[in-house]
N, C-alpha and C positions, 0 to 999 in steps of 0.2 A: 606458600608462595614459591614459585619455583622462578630462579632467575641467573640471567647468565649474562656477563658485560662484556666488551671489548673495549680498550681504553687508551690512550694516550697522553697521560699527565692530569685526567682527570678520573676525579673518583667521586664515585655519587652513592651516598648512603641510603636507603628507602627502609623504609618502617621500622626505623632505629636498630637495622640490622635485623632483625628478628623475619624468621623464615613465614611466621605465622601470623596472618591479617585477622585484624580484628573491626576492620572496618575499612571501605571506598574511601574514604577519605584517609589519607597516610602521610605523615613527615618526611622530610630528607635532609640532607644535608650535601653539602658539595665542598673536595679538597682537593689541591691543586699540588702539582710537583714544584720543583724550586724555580725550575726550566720559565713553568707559566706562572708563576706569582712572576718572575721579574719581568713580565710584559704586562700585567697589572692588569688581568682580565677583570672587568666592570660588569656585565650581564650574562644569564644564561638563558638560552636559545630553546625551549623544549620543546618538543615533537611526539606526542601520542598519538598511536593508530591501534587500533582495536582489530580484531579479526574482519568486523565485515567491511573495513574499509581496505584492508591489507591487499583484500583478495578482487577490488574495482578498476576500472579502469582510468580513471586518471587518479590513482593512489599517490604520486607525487604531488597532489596541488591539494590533497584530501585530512583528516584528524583533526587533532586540537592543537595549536599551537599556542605559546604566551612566553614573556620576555620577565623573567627575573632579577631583581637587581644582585649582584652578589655583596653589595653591603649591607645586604642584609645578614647574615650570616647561616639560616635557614630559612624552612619555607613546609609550606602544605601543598598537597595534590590529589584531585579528586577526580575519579576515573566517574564514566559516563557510561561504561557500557561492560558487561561482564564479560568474560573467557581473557584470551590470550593478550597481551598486549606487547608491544616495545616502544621505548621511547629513547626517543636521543637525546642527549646533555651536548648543545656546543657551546664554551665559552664563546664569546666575543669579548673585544678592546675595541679601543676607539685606535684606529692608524697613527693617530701622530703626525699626520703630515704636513700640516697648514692651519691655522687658526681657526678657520672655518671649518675644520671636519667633523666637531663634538653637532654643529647644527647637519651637516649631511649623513654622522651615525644617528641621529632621532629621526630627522627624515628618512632612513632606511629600515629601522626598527617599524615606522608604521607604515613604512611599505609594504615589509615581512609578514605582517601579521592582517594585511588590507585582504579583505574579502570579495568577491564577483557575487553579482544574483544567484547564481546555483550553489550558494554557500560552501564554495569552494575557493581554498584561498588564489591570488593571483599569479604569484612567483611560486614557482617549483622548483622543490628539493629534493631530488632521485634518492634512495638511501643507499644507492653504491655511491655516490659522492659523499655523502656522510661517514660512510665506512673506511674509506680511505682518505678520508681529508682534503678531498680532492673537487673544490665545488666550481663550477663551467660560471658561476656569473662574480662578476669584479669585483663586488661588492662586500662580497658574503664569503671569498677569500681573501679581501683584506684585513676583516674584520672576524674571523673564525680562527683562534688557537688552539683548542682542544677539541675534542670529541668521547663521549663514554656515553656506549647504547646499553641499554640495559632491559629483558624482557621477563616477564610476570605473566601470571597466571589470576585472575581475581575474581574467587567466586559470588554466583549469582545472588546466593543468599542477601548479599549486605546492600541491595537495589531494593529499594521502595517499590510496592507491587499497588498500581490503579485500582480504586474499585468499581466493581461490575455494576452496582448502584444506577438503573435509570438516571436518579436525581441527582449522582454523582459525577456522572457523564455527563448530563448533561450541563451542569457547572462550570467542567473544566472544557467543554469543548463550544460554550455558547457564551458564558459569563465572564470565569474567575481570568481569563488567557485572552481576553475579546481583544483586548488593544494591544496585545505585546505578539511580536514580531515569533520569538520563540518559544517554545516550552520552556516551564519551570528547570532548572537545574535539579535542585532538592527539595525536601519538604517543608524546609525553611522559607524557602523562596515563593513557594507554594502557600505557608500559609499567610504570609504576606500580602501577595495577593489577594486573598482571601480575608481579610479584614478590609481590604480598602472597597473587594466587592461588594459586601455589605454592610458599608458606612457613605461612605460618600457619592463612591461610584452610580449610582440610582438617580441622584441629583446630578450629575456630571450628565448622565446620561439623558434625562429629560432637556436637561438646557440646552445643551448640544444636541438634540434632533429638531428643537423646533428654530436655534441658530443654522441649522443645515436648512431646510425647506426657507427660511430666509434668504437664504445666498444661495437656495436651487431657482427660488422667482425672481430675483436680481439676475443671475446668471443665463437665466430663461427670455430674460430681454434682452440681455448685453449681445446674447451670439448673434441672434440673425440682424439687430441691427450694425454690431462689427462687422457681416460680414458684407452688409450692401455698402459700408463705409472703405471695406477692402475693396470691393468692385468697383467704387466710386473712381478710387484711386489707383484703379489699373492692374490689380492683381485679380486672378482668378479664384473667387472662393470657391470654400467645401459649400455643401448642398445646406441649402438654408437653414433645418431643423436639424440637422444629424446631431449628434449626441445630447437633444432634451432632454430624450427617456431618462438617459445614465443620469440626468441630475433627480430625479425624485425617484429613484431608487429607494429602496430600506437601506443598503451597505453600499458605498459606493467612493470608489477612490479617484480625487480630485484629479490624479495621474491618468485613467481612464482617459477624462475627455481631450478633445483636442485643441489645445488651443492656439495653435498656430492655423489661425483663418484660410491660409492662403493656398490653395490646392495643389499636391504634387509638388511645387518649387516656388523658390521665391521670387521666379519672376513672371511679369504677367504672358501669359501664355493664353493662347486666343483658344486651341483646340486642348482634347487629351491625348492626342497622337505626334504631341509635339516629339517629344523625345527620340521618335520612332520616323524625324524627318530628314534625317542626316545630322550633320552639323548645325544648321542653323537653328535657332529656335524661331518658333511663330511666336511673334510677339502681339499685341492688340492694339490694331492701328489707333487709335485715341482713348483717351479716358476721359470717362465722365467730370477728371478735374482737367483734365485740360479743356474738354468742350467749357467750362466755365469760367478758365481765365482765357480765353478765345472770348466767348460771353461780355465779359467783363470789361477785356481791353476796349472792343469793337463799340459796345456801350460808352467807355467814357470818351474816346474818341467823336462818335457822335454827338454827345453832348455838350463837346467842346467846340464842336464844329456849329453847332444849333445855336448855341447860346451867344458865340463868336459873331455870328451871320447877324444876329437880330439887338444885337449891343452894337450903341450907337453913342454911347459916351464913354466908351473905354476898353475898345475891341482890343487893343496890345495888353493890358493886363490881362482882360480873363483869359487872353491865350498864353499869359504867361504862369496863369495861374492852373490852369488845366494841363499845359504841358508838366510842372512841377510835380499836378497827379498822378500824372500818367508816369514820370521818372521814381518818385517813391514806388508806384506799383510793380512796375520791370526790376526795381530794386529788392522789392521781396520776395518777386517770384525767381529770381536768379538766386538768390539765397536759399530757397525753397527748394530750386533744383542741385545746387551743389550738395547740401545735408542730404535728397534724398537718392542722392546717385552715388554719394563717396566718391565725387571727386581730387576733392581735396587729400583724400589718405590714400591716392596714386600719383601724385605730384611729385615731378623730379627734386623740388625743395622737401617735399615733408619726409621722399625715404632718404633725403639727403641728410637733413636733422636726426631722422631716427637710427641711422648709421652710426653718425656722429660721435651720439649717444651709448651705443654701443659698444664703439670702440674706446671711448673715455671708462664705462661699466667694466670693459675687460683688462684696460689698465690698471685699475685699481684693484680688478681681482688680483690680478698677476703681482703686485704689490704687495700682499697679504701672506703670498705665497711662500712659507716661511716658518721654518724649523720651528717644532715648540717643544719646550722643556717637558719633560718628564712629571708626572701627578706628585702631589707634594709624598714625602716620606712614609709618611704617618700613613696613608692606607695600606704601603708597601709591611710594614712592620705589622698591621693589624692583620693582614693578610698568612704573613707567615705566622702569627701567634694563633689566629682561630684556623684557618684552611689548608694547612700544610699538610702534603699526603703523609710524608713520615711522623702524623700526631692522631692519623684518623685511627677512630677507638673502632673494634670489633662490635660492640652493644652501645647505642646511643638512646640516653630517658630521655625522655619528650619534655620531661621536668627541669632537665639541665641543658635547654639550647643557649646556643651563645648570645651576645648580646650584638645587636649589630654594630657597624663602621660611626652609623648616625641616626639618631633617633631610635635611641637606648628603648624610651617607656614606650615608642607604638611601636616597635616589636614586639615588647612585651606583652602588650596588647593583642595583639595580632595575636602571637601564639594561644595566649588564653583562648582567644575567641573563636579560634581552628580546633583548639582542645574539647574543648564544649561541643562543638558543633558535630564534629565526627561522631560522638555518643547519640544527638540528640534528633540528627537530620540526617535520613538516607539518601541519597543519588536516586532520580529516575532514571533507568536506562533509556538510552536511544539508541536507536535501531542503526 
């Protein structure tokens, strides 16, 4: 193992100090100077990047990352891909600033670690900002105390090699991996999988295809008549069968289809060259629900007029009776049109209320706002007894890690079960 760190008050042990790997999967430990125990760093920040991501183009937003508690006192790590690697150790604390910041450091934590579809994380960390402790977003320099990168070398050998197997291949790329997003990690995970592929999964899988062609012939009626129910209603649909096929599909993702009915935009739009008309949009001079409360009105009107005309012992009532119809009717289609035009959520009262409200929301932030003591003692004193750089041993046994801050027995746990597993499960590499 060849490695080399740079460091600022922190120090990070890997495979019990020992130069010589004996497996992907490796120990560490992490010690702090005096400097950064008395700012009482809480998590560690790690950043692996392997050679083929070192050398990509968005290698800032690119690797493995994952957030460590430091009360724990150690920890495992398991590399995914052989050759060269570094990673960086940055403590974090929580600021201090205000009562509410322990909730804005865990909302920033799963910021840090939030992924995009090209499984590439969101926020970027340059590793010249790393390097110098110097990071360009607010967040992640309030909450960043230390730094120690440290790079390795891990060879190929201790990665689980696929086998060429037809029937093995075809397992893992048709069967045991069907419904999971990624690849197995290790062999562990792998045969996991693989027990549940042939036990239950066979029965999961029959009932769920013929609940799917259920809800592809419900869904085979629903569109085209949603969508003459959208045109009814003055919006322009999609094309009346468009995405059937996708429903009786063999594999087919419900995200596929479309089901926002209404073509191009959400308002009714008479042509497809609306957009392309200047400013205005074409709208569609009536809809099928308007022609019907038109319809409607115009009907009970006459009704009332007919029935008025040829009553001859109580023409003021049914006209008082018919007019009362006609007032419920005007009264729900004004309702009808206020809910469907969002009136009401442009009204000088309703942004006036939700202001209001606002401004009441941010007094009370502002209220809150407000010094807070220091984490009780006792992790400051745990800190310096297990983590202190002037205690860190040269050779660390994997048989003598510390005990953590809290929750003595599931670290002990933990460690057994990282202990086993590095003997028992290889890493598959990823490319």
């Amino acid at each position: 193992m060849k490695e080399t760190s740079v460091g600022n008050g922190l120090k990070v042990v890997l495979n019990g100090g020992s130069s010589i790997m004996e497996s992907a999967t490796i120990p560490f430990r992490w010690f702090f100077s005096d400097e950064i125990i008395e700012k009482q760093p809480t998590d560690l920040l790690i950043i692996d990047q392997g050679k083929s991501v070192i050398g990509t183009f968005n290698v800032d937003s690119c690797g493995e990352r994952t957030i460590v508690p430091v009360s724990r006192g150690s920890d495992f790590m398991q590399f995914t891909s052989p050759g060269h690697h570094r990673i960086a150790f940055i403590a974090l604390k929580k600021s201090g600033r205000s009562h509410g910041d322990e909730n804005n450091f865990v909302k920033w934590k799963e910021a840090i670690l939030g992924r995009s579809r090209m499984d590439s994380y969101r926020e970027s960390i340059t590793w010249n900002e790393i390097e110098n402790l110097n990071f360009l977003m607010d967040d992640i320099r309030l909450y960043a105390v230390a730094v120690e990168i440290v790079e390795i070398d891990v060879p190929s050998e201790f990665f689980a090699a696929r086998s060429n197997n037809p029937v093995a291949r075809f397992v893992w790329d048709y069967w045991a991996n069907r419904w999971c997003e990624a690849p197995p990690r290790d062999q562990c995970a792998y045969r996991k999988r693989l027990f549940w592929a042939f036990t239950l999964q066979p029965f999961v899988f029959v009932i769920g295809h013929i609940l799917k062609y259920i809800a592809a012939l419900v869904c085979s009626i629903y569109l085209p008549v949603a969508k003459v129910v959208v045109f009814f209603v003055g919006f322009r649909p999609e094309p009346l069968f468009a995405d059937i096929g996708k429903l009786w599909a063999w594999k087919w993702d419900p995200e596929e289809v479309d089901w926002d009915l209404r073509r191009y935009s959400k308002y009714a739009l008479w042509s497809e060259d609306a957009f392309w008309q200047g400013d205005k949009y074409k709208y569609m001079p009536i809809t099928g629900f308007e022609i019907s409360m038109i319809t409607l009105l115009a009907g009970a009107w006459y009704g009332s007029y007919r029935l008025t005309f040829f009553t001859h012992d109580g023409s003021l009532s049914a006209q008082i009776f018919f007019s009362s119809v006609l007032a419920i009717i005007l009264l729900l289609l004004t309702g009808l049109f206020f809910a469907k035009s969002g009136i009401v959520s442009r009204t000088k009262l309703w942004q006036k209320v939700k202001r209001k409200s606002l401004e009441q929301k941010n007094g009370q932030n502002g209220q809150v706002e407000t010094k807070v003591e220091q984490p009780p003692s006792l992790y400051f004193e745990w800190l310096r007894k297990v983590s202190s750089i002037s205690k860190a041993p040269q050779r660390i046994d994997i048989e003598d890690l510390p005990d953590a801050y809290k929750g003595k027995s599931l670290q002990r746990a933990r460690i057994k079960f990282w202990a086993v597993k590095r003997k028992v499960c290889k890493p598959f590499a990823r490319s």
